[in-house]
C-alpha positions as CSV (number, residue, x, y, z in Angstrom):
1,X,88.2,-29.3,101.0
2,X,85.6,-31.1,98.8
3,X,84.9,-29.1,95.4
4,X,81.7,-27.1,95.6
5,X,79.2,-28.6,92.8
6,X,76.8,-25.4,92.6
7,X,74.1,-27.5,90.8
8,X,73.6,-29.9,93.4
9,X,71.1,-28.8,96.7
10,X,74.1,-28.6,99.4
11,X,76.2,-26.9,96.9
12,X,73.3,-23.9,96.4
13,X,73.5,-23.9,100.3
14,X,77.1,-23.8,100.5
15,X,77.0,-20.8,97.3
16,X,74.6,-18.4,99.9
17,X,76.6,-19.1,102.9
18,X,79.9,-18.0,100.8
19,X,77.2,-14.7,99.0
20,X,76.5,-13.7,103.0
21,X,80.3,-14.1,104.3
22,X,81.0,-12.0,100.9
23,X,78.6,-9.3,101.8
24,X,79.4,-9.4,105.6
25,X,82.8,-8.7,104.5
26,X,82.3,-6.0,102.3
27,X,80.3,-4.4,105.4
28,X,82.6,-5.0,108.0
29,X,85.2,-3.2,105.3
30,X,83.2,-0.2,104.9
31,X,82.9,0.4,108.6
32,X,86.8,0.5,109.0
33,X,87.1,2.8,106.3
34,X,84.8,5.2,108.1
35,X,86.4,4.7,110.7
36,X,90.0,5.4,109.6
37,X,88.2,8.7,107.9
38,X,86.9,9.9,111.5
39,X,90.7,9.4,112.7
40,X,92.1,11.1,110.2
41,X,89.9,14.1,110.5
42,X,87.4,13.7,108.3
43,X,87.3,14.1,104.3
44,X,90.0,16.1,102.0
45,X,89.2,20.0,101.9
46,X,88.8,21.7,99.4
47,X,91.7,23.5,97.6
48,X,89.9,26.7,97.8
49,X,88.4,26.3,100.9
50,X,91.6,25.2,102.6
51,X,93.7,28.1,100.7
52,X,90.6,30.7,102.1
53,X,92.2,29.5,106.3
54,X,96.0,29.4,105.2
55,X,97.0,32.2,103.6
56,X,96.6,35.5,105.3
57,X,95.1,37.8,102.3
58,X,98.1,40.8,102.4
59,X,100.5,37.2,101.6
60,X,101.7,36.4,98.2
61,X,99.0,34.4,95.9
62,X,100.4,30.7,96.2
63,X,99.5,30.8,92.3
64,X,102.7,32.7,91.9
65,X,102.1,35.4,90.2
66,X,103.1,37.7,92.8
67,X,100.3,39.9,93.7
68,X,98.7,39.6,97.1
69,X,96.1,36.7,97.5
70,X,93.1,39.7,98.3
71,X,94.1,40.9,94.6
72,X,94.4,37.9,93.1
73,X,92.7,34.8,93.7
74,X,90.8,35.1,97.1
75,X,88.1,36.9,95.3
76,X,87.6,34.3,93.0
77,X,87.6,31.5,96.1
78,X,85.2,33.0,97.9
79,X,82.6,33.0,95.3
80,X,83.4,29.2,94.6
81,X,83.3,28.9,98.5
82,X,79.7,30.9,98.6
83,X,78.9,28.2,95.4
84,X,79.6,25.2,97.1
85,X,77.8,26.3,100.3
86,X,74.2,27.6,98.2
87,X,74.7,23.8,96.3
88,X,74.7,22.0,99.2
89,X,72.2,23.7,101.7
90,X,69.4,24.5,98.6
91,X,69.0,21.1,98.3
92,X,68.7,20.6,102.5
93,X,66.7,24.2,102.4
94,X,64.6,22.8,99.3
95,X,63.2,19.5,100.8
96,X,62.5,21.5,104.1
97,X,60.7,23.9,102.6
98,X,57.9,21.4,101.2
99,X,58.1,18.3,103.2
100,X,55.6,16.2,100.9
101,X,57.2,16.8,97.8
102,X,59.9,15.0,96.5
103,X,60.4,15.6,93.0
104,X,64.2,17.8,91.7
105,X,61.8,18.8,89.0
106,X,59.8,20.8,91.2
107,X,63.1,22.5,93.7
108,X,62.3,25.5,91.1
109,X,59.5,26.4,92.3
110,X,60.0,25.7,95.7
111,X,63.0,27.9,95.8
112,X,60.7,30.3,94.0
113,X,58.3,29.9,97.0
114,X,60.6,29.6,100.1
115,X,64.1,32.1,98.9
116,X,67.1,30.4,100.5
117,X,67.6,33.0,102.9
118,X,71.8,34.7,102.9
119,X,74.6,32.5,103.6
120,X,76.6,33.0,106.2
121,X,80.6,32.2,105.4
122,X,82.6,31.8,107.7
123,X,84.2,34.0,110.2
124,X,87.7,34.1,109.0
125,X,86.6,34.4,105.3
126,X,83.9,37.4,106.1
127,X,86.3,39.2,108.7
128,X,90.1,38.1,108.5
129,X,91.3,40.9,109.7
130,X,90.0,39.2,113.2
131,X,91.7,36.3,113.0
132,X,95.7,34.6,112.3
133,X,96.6,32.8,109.8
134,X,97.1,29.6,108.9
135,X,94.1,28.6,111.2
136,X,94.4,25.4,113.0
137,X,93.8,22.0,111.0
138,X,90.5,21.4,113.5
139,X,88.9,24.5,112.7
140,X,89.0,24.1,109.2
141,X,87.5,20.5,109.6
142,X,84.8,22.0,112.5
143,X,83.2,24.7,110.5
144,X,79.6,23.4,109.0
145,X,77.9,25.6,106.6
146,X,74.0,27.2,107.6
147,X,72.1,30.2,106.3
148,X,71.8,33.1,108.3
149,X,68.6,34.2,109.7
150,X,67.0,30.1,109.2
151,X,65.9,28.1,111.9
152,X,68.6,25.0,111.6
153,X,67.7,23.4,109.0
154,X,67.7,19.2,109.2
């Protein structure tokens, strides 16, 4: 193959043609990667998160220290769990609230406005006592987080 000269008119041609199959590419590699993620069962849990549907709270802590997980550390990942789920459904619950503003400066006072109503964890974290442990891989991956009491929020 010829070399390219990219100062000449067919060789600015020839540089977009190469540019698009470049991009195309990088698009065609980003859909595989989603897809392998779907197969796979979606994204990594969360250490806490995935400890809170493992261990059974009477267990031994896995941080060794010998004491059972409900005295240990299952206190302390359930408040990073409740965390996590306020971070990510305020800012859902915040651009619902006031459609026609758009501004982080102004989620403040939109909170102040519209509270972000309880949140709702989920069943084997509020009631274990109802369920077995280690819970199936699916359920851990099939759970969403939502407020309780709130129309769904979009």
């Amino acid at each position: 193959m010829p070399a390219i000269d990219p100062w000449s008119v067919n060789g600015v041609a020839a540089l977009g043609h190469l540019r698009a199959l470049a991009l195309l590419a990088l698009a065609l590699v980003g859909v595989l990667l989603g897809l392998g993620r779907k197969l796979r069962g979606g994204p990594a849990l969360r250490a806490h998160y995935r400890r809170l549907g493992e261990v059974p709270p009477g267990a031994p802590c896995p941080c060794g220290r010998g004491r059972p997980y409900r005295a240990c550390c299952r206190p302390g990942d359930v408040e990073r769990l409740r965390r996590d789920i306020i971070d990510h459904l305020s800012r859902r619950w915040s651009r619902a609230s006031y459609r026609g503003r758009s501004r982080l400066g102004s989620m403040d006072s939109r909170l102040a406005d519209h509270p972000l109503p309880p949140v709702a964890l989920p069943p084997w974290v509020a009631h274990p006592e109802r369920h077995t442990f280690p819970l199936p891989a699916d359920v851990l991956h099939s759970w969403r987080p939502r407020l309780r009491g709130a129309s769904k929020v979009r």
